[in-house]
mmCIF file of the N, C-alpha and C atoms, coordinates in Angstrom:
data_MODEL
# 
_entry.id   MODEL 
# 
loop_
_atom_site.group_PDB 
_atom_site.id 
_atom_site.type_symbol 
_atom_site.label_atom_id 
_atom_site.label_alt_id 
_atom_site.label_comp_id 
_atom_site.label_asym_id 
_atom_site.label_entity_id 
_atom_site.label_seq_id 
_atom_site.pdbx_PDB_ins_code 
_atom_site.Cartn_x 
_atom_site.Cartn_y 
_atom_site.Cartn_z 
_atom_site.occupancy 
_atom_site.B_iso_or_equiv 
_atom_site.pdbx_formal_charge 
_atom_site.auth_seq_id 
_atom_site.auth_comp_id 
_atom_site.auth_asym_id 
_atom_site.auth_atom_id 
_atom_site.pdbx_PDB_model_num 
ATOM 1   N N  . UNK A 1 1  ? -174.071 -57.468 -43.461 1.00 0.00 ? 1  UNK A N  1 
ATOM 2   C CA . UNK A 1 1  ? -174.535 -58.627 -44.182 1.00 0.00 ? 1  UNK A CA 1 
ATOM 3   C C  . UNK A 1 1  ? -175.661 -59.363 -43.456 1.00 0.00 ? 1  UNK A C  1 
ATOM 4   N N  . UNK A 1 2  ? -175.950 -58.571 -42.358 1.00 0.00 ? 2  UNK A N  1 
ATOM 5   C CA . UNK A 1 2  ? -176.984 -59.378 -41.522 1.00 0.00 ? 2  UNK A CA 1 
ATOM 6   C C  . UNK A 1 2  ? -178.494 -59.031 -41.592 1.00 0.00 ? 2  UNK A C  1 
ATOM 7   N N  . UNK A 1 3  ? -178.367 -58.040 -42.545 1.00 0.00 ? 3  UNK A N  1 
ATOM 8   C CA . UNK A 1 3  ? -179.464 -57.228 -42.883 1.00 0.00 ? 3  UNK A CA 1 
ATOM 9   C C  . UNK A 1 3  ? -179.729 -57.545 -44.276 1.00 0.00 ? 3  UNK A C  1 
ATOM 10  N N  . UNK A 1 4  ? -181.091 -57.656 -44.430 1.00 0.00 ? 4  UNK A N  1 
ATOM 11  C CA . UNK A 1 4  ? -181.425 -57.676 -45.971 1.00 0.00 ? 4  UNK A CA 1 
ATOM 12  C C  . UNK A 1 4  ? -180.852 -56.359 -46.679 1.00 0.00 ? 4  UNK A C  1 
ATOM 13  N N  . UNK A 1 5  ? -180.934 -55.923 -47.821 1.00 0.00 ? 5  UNK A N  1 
ATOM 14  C CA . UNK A 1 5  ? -180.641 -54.796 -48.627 1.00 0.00 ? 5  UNK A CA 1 
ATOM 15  C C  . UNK A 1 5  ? -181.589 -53.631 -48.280 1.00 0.00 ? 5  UNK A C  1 
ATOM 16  N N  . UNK A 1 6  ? -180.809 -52.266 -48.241 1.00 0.00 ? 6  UNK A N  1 
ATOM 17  C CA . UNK A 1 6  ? -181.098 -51.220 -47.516 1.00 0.00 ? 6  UNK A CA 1 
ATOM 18  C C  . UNK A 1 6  ? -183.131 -51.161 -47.400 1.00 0.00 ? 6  UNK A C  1 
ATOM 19  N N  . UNK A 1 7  ? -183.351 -51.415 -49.141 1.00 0.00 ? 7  UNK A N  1 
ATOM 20  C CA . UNK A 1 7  ? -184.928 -50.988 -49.115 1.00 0.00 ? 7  UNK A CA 1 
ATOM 21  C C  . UNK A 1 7  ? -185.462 -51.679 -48.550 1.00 0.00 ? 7  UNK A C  1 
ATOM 22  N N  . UNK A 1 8  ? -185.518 -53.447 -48.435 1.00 0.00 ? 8  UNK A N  1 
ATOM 23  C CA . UNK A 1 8  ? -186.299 -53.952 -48.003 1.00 0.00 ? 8  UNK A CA 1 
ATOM 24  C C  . UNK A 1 8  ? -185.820 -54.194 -46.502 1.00 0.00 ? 8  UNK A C  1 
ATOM 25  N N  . UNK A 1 9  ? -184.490 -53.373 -46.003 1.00 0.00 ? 9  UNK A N  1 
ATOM 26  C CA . UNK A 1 9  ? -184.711 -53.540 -44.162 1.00 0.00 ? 9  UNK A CA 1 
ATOM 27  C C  . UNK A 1 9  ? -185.646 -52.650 -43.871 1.00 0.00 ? 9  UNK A C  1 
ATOM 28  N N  . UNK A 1 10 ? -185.364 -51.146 -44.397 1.00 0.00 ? 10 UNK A N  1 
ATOM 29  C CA . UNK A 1 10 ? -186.228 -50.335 -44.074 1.00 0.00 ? 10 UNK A CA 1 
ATOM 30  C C  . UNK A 1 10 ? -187.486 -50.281 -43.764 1.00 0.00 ? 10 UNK A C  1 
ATOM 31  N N  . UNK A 1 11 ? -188.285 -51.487 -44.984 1.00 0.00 ? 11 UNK A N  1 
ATOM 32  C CA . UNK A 1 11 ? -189.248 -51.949 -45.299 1.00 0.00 ? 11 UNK A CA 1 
ATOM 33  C C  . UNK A 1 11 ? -189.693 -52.240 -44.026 1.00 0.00 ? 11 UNK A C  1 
ATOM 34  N N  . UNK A 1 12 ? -188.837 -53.677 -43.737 1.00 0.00 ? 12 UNK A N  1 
ATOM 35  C CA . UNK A 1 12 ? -189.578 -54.797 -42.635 1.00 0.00 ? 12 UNK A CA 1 
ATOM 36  C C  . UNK A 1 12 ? -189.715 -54.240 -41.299 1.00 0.00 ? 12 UNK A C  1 
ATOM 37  N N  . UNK A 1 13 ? -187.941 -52.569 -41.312 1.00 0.00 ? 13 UNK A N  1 
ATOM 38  C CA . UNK A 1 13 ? -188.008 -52.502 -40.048 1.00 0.00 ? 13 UNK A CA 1 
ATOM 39  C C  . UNK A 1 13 ? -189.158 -51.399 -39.443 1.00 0.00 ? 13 UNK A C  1 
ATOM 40  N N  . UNK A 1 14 ? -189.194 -50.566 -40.405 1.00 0.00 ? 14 UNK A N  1 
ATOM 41  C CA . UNK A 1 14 ? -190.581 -49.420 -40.204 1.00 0.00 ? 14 UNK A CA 1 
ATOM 42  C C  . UNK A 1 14 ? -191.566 -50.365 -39.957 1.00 0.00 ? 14 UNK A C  1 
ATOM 43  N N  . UNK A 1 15 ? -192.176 -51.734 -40.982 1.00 0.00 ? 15 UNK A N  1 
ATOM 44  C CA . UNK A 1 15 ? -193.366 -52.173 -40.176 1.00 0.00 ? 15 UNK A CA 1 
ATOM 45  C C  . UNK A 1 15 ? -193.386 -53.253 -39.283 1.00 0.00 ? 15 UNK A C  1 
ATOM 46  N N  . UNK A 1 16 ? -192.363 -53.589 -39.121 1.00 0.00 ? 16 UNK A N  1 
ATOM 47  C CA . UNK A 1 16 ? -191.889 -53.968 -37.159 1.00 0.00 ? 16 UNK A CA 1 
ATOM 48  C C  . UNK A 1 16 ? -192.338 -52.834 -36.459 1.00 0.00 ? 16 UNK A C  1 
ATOM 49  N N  . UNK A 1 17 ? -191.797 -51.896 -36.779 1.00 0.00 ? 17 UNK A N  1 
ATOM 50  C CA . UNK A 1 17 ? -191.982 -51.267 -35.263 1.00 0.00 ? 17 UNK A CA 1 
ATOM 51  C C  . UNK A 1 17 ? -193.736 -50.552 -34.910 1.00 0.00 ? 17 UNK A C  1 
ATOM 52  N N  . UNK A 1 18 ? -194.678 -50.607 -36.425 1.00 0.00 ? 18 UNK A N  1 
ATOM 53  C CA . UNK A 1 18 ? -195.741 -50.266 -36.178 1.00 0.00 ? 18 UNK A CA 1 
ATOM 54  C C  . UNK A 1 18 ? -196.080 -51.707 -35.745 1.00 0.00 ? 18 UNK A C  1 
ATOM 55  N N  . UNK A 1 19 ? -195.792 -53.185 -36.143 1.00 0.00 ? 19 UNK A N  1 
ATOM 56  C CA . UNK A 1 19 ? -196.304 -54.413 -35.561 1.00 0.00 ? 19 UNK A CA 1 
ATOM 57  C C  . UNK A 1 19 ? -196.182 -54.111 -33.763 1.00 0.00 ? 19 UNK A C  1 
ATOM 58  N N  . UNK A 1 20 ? -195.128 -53.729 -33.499 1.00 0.00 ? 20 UNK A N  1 
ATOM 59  C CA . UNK A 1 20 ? -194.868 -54.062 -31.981 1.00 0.00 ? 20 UNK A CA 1 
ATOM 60  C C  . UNK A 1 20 ? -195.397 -52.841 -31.591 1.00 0.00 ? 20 UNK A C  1 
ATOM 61  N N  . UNK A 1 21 ? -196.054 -51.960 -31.735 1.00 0.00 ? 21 UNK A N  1 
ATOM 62  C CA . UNK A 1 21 ? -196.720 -50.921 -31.370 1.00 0.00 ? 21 UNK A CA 1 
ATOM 63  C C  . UNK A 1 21 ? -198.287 -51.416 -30.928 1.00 0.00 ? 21 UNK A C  1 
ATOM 64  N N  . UNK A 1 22 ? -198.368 -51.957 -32.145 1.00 0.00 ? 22 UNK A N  1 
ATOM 65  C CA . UNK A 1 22 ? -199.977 -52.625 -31.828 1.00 0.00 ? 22 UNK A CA 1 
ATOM 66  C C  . UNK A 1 22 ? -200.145 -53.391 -31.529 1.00 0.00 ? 22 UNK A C  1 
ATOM 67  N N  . UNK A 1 23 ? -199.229 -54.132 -30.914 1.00 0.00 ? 23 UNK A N  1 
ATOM 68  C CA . UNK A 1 23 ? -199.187 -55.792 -30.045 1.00 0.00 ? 23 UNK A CA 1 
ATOM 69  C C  . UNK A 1 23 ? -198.869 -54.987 -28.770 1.00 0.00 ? 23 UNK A C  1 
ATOM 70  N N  . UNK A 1 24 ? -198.151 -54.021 -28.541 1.00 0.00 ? 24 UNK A N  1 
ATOM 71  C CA . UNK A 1 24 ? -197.998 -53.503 -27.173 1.00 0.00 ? 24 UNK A CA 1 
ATOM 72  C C  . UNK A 1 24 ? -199.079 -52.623 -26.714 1.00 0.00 ? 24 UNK A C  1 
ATOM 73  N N  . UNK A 1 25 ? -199.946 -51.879 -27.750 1.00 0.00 ? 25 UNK A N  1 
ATOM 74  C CA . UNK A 1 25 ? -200.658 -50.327 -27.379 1.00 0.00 ? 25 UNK A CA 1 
ATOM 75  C C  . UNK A 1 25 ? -201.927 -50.623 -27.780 1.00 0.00 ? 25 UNK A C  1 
ATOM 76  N N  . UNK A 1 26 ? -201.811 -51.112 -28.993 1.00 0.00 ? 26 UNK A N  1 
ATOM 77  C CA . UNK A 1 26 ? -203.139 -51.143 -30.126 1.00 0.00 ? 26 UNK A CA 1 
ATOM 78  C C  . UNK A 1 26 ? -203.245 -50.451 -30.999 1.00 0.00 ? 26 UNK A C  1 
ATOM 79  N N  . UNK A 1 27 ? -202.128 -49.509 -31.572 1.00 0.00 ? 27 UNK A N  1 
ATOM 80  C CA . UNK A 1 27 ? -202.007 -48.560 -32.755 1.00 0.00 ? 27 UNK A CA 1 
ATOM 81  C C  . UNK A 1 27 ? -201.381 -48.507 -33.196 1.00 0.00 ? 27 UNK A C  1 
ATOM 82  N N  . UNK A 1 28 ? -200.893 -48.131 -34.224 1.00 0.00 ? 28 UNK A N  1 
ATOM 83  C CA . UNK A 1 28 ? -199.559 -47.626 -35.149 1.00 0.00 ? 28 UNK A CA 1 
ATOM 84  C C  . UNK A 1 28 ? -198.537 -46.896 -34.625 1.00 0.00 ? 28 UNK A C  1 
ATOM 85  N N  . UNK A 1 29 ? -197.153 -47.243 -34.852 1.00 0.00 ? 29 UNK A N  1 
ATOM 86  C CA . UNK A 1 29 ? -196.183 -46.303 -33.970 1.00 0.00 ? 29 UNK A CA 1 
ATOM 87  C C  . UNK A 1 29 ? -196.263 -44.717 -33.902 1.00 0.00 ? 29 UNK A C  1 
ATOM 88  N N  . UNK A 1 30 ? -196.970 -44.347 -35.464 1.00 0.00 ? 30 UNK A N  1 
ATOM 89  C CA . UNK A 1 30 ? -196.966 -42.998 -35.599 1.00 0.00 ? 30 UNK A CA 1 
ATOM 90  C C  . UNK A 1 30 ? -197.759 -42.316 -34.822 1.00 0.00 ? 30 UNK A C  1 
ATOM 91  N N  . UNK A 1 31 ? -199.019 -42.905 -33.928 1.00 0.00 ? 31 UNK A N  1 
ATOM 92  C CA . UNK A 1 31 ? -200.083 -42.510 -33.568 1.00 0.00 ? 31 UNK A CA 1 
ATOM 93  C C  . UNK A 1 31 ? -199.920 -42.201 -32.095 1.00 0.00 ? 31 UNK A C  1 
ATOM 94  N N  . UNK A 1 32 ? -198.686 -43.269 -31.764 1.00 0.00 ? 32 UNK A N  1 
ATOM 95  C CA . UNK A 1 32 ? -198.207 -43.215 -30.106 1.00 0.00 ? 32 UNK A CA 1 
ATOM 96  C C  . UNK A 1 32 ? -197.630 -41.525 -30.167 1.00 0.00 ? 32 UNK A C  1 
ATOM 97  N N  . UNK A 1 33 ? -197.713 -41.353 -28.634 1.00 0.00 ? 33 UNK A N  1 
ATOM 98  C CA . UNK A 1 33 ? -196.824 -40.407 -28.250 1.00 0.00 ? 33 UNK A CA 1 
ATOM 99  C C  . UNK A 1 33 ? -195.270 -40.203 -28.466 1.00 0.00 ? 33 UNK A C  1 
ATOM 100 N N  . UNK A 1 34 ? -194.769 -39.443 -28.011 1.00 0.00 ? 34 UNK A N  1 
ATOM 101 C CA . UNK A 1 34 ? -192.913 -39.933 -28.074 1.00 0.00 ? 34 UNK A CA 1 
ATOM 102 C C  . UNK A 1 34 ? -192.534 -40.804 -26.958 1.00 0.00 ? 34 UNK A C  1 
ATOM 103 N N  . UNK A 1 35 ? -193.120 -40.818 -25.692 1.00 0.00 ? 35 UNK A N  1 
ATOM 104 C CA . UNK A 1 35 ? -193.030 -41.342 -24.892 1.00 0.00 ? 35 UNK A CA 1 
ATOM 105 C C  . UNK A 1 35 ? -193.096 -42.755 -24.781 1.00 0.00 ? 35 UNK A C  1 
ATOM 106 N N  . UNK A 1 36 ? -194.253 -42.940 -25.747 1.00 0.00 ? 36 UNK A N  1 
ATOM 107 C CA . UNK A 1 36 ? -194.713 -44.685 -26.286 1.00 0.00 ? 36 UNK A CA 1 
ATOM 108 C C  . UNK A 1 36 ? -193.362 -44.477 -27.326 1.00 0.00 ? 36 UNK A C  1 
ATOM 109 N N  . UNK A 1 37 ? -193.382 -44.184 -28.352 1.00 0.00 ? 37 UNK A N  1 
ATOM 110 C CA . UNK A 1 37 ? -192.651 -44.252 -29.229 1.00 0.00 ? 37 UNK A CA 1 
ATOM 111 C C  . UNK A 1 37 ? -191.236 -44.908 -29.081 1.00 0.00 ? 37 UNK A C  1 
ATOM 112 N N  . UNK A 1 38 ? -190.770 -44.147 -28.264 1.00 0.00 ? 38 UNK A N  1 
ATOM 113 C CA . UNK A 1 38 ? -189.334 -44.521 -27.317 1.00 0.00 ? 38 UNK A CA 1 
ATOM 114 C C  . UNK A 1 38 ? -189.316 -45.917 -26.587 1.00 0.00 ? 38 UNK A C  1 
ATOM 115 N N  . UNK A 1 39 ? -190.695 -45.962 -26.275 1.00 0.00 ? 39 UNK A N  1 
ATOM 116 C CA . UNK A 1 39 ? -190.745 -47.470 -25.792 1.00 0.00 ? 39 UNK A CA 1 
ATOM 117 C C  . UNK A 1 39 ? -190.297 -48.379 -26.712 1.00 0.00 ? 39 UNK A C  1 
ATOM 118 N N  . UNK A 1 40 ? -191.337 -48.313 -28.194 1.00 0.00 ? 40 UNK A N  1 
ATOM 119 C CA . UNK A 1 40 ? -191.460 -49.670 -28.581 1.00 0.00 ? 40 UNK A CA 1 
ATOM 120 C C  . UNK A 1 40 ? -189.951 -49.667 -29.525 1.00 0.00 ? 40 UNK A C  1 
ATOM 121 N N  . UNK A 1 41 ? -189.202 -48.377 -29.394 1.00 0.00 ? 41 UNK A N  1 
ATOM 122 C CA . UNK A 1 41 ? -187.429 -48.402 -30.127 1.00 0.00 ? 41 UNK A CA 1 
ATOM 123 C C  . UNK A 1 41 ? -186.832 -49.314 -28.964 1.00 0.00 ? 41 UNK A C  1 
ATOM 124 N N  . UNK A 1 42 ? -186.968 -49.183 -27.413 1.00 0.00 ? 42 UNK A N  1 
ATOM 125 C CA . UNK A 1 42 ? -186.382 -49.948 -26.444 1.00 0.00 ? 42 UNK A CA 1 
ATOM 126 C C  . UNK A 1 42 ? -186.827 -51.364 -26.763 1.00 0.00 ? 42 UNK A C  1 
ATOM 127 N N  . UNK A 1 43 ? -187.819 -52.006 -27.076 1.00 0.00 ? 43 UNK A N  1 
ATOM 128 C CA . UNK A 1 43 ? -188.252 -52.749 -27.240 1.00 0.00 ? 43 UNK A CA 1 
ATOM 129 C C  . UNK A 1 43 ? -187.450 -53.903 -28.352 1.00 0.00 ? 43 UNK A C  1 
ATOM 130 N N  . UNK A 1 44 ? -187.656 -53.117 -29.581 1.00 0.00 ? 44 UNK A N  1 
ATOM 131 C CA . UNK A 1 44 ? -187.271 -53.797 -30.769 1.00 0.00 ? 44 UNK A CA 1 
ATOM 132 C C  . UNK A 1 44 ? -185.713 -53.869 -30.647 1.00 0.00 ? 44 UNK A C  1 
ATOM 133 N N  . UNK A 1 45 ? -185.072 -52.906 -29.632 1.00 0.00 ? 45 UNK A N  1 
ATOM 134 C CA . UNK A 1 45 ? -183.640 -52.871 -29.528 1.00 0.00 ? 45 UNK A CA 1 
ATOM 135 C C  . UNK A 1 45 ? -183.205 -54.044 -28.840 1.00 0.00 ? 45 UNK A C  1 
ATOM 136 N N  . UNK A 1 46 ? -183.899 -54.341 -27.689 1.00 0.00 ? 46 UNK A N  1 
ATOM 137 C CA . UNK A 1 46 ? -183.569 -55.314 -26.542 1.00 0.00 ? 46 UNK A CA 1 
ATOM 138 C C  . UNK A 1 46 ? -184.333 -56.124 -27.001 1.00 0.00 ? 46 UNK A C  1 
ATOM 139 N N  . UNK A 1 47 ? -185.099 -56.766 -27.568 1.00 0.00 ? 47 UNK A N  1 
ATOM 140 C CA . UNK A 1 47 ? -185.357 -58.142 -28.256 1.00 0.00 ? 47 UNK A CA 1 
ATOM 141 C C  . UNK A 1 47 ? -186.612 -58.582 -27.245 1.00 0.00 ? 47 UNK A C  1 
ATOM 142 N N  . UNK A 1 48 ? -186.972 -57.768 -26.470 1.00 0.00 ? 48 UNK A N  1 
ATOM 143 C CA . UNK A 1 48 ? -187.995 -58.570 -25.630 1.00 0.00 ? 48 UNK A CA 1 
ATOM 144 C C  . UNK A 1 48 ? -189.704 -58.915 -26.532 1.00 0.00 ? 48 UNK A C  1 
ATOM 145 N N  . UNK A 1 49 ? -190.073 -58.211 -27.154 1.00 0.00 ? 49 UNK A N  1 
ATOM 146 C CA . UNK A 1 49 ? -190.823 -58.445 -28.160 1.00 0.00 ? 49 UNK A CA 1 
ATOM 147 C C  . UNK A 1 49 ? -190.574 -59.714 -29.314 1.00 0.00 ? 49 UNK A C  1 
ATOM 148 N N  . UNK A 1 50 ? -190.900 -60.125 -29.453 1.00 0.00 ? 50 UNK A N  1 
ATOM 149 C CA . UNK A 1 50 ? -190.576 -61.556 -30.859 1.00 0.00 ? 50 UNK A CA 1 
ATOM 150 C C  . UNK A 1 50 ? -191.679 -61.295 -31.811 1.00 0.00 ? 50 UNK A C  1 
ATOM 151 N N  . UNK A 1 51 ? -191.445 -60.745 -33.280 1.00 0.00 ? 51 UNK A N  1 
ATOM 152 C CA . UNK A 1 51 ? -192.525 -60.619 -34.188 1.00 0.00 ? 51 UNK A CA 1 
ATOM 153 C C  . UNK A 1 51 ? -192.795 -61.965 -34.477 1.00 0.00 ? 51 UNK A C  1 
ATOM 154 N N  . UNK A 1 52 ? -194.005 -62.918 -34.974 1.00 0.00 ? 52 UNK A N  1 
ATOM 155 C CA . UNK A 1 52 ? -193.033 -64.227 -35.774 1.00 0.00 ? 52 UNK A CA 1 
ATOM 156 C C  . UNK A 1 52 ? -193.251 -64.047 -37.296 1.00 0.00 ? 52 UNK A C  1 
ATOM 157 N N  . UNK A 1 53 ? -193.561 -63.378 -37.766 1.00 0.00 ? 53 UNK A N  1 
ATOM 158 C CA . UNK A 1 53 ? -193.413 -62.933 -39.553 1.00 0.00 ? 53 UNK A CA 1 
ATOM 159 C C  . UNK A 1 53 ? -191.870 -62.455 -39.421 1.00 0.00 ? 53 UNK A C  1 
ATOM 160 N N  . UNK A 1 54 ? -191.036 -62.202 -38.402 1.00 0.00 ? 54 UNK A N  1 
ATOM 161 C CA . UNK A 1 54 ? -190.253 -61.344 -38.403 1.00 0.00 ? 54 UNK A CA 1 
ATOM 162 C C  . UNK A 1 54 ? -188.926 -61.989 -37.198 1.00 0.00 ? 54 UNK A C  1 
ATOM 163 N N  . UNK A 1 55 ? -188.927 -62.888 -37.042 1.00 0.00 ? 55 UNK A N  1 
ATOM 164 C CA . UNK A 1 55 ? -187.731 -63.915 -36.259 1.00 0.00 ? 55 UNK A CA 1 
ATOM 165 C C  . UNK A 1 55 ? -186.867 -63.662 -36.694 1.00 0.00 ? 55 UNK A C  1 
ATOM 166 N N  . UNK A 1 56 ? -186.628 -63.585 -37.955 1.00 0.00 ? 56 UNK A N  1 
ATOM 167 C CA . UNK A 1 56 ? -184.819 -63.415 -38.510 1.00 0.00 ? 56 UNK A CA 1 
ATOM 168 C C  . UNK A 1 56 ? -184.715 -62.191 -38.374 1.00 0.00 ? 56 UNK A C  1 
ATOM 169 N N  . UNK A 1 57 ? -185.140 -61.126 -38.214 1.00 0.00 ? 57 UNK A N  1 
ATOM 170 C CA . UNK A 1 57 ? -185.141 -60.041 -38.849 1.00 0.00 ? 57 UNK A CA 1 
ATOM 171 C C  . UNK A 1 57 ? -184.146 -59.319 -37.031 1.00 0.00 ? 57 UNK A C  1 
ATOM 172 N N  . UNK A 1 58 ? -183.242 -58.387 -37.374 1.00 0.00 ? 58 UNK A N  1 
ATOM 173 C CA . UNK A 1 58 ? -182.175 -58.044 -36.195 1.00 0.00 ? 58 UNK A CA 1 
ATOM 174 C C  . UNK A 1 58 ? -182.897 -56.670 -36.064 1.00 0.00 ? 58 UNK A C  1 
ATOM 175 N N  . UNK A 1 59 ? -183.914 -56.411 -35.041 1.00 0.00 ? 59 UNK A N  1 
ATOM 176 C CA . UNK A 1 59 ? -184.292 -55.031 -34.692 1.00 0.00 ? 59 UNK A CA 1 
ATOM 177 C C  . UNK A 1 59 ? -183.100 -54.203 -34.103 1.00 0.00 ? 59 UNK A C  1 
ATOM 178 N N  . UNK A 1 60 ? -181.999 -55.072 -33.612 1.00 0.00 ? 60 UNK A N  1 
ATOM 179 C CA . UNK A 1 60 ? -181.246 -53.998 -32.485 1.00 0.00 ? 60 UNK A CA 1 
ATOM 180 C C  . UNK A 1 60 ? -179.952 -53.491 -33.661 1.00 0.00 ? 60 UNK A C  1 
ATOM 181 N N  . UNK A 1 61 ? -179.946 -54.521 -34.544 1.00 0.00 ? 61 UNK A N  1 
ATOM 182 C CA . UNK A 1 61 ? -178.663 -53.953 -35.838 1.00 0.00 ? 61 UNK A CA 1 
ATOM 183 C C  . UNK A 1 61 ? -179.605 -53.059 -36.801 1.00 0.00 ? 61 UNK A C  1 
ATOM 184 N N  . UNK A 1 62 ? -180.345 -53.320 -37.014 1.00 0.00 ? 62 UNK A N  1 
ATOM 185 C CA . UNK A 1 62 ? -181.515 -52.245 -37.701 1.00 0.00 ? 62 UNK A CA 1 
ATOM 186 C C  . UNK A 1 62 ? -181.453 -50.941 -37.405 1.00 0.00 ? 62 UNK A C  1 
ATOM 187 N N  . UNK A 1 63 ? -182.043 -50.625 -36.031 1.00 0.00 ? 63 UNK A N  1 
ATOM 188 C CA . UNK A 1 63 ? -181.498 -49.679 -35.752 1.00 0.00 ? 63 UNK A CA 1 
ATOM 189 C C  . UNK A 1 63 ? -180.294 -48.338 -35.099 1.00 0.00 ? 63 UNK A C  1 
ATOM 190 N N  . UNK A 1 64 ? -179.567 -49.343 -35.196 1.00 0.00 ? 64 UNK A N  1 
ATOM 191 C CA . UNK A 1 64 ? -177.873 -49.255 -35.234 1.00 0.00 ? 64 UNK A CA 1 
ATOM 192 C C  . UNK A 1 64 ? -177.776 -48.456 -36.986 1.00 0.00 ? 64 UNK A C  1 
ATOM 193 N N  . UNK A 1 65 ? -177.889 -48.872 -37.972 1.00 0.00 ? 65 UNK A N  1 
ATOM 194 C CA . UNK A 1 65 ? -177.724 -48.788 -39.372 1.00 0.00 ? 65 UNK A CA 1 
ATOM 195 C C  . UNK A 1 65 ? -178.845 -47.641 -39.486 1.00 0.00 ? 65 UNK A C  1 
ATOM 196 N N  . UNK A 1 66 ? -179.675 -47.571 -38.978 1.00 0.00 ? 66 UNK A N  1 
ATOM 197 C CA . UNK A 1 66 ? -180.923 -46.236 -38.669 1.00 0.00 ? 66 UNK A CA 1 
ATOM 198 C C  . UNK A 1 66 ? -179.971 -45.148 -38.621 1.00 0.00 ? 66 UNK A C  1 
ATOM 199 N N  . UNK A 1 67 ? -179.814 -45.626 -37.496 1.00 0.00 ? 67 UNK A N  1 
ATOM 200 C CA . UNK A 1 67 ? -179.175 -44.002 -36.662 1.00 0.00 ? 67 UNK A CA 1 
ATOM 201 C C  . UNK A 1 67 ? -177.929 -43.528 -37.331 1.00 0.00 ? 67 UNK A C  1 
ATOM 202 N N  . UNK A 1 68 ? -176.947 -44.466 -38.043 1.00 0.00 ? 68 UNK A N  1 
ATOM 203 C CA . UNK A 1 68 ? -176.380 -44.341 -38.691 1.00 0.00 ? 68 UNK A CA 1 
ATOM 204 C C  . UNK A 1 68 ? -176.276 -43.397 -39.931 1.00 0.00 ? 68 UNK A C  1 
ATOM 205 N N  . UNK A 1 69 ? -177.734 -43.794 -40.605 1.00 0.00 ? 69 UNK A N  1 
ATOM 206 C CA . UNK A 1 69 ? -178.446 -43.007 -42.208 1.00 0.00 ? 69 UNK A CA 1 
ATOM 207 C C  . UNK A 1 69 ? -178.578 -42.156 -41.531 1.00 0.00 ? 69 UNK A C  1 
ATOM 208 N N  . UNK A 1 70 ? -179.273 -41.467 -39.842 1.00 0.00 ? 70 UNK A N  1 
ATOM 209 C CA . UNK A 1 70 ? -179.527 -40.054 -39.808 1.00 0.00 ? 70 UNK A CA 1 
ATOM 210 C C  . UNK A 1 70 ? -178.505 -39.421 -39.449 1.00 0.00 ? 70 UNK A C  1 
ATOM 211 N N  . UNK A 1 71 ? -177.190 -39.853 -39.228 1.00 0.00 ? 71 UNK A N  1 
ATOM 212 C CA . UNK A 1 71 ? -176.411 -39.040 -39.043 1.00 0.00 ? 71 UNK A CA 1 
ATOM 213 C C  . UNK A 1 71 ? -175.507 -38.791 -40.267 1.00 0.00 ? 71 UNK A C  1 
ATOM 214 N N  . UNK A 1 72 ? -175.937 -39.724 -41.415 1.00 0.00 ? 72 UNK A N  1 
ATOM 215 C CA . UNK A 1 72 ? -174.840 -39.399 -42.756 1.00 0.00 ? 72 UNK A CA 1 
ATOM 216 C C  . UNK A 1 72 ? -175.519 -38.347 -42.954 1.00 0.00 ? 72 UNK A C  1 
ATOM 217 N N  . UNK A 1 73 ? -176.663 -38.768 -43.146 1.00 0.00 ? 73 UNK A N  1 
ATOM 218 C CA . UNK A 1 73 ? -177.717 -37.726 -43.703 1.00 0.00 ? 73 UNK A CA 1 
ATOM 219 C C  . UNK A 1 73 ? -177.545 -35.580 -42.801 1.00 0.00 ? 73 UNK A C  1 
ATOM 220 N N  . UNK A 1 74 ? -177.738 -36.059 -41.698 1.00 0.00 ? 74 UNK A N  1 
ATOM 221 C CA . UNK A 1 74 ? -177.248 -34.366 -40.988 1.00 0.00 ? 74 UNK A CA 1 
ATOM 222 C C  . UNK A 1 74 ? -175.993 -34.543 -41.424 1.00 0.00 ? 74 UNK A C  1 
ATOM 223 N N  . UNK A 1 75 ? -175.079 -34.743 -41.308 1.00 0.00 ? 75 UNK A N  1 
ATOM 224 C CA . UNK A 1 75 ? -173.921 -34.001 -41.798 1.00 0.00 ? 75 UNK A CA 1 
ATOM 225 C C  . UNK A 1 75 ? -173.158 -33.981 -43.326 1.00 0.00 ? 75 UNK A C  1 
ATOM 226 N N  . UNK A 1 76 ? -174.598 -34.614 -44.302 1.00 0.00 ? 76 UNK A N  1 
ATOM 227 C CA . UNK A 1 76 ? -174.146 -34.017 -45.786 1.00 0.00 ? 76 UNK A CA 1 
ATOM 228 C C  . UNK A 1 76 ? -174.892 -32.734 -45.974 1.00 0.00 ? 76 UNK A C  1 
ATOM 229 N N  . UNK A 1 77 ? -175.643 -32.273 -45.093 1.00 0.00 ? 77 UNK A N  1 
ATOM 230 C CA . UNK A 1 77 ? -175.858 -30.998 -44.968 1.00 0.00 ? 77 UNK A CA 1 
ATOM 231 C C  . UNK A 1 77 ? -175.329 -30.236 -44.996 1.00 0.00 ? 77 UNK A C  1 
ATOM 232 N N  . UNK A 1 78 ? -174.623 -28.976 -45.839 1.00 0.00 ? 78 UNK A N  1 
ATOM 233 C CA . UNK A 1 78 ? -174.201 -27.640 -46.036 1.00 0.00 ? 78 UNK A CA 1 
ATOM 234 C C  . UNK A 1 78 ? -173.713 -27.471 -44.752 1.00 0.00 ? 78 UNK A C  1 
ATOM 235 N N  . UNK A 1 79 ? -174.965 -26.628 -44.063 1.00 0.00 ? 79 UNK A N  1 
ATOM 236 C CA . UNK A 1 79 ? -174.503 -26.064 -42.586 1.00 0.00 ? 79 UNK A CA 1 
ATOM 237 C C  . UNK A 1 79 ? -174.274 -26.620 -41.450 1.00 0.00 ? 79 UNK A C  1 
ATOM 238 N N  . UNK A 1 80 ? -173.748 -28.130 -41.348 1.00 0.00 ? 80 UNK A N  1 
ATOM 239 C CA . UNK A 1 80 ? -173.234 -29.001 -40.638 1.00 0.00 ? 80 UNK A CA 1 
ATOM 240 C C  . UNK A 1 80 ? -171.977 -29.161 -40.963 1.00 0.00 ? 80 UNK A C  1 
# 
């Protein structure tokens, strides 16, 4: 309940994490390495970043509920 509704977390939280990409790097998350990439997930997890379009918004339950969808998702897979 701490999350807006599935589409629009997804929404805010995919462009959080390209916001804190380009406040940390200067590019889009997709453009970083994995290495950056991994950063700016540590980042949005541990709260040290503050968007302010984006104060309410829970990066570290976000992607809690992430990782969550990819694991419903692999194991409604057949060969899982």
């Amino acid at each position: 309940d701490s999350l807006p509704p599935d589409g629009e977390a997804f929404r805010l939280g995919l462009q959080g994490f390209d916001e804190i990409a380009r406040q940390k790097f200067g590019c889009d998350f997709q453009s970083l390495t994995t290495k950056k990439q991994n950063e700016v997930l540590k980042l949005a997890r541990s709260g040290e970043i503050i968007l302010e379009n984006r104060r309410d918004f829970d990066f570290a339950l976000f992607l809690e509920e992430l990782l969550a969808e990819f694991a419903e998702t692999f194991y409604a897979h057949p060969l899982a």
